[in-house]
C-alpha positions, -999 to 999 in steps of 0.1 A, spaced: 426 494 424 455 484 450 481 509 455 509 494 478 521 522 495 556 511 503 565 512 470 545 545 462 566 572 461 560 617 451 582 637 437 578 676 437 585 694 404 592 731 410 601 762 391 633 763 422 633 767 456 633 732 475 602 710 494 589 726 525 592 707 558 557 710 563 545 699 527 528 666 530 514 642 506 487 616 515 468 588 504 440 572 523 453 590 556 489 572 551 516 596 543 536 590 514 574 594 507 585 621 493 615 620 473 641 636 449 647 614 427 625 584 407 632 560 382 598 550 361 601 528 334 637 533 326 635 571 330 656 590 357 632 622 374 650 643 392 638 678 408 671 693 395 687 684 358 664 658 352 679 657 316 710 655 325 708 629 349 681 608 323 707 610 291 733 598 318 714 568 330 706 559 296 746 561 285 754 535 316 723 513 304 740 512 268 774 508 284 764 478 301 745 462 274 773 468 254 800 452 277 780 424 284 
C-alpha cells in the first residue's frame, strides 16, 4: 500500500479540551498534519459540532444542485 503523505491528514477527536503542542502523529518517521477539520467522502469532521457543521455542508451541496 502507498499512502501519499501530502494528502494524509489526522484529526483528534476529544471529549474537550484542545490538541497539545507537543502531540504528534507520524507515519514512517514523517510527521503528519494535524488538523481541525476534514471532509471524507462528502462528510464534514469537525473536533467541535461536527453535526452541525455536516447537516450545514450538506444543505449548501443541495442548494447548489438545486440552483444549477
Amino acid at each position: 500500500m502507498n499512502v501519499n503523505l501530502q494528502k494524509s491528514k489526522v484529526i483528534v477527536f476529544r471529549h474537550g479540551g484542545i490538541i497539545k503542542k507537543t502531540e504528534k502523529w507520524c507515519y514512517k518517521d514523517k510527521f503528519l498534519n494535524i488538523v481541525s477539520y476534514y471532509k471524507y467522502l462528502g462528510i464534514a469532521f469537525s473536533l467541535l459540532k461536527w453535526t452541525i457543521e455536516h447537516d450545514d455542508a450538506l444543505a449548501r451541496q443541495a442548494t447548489k444542485a438545486v440552483i444549477n
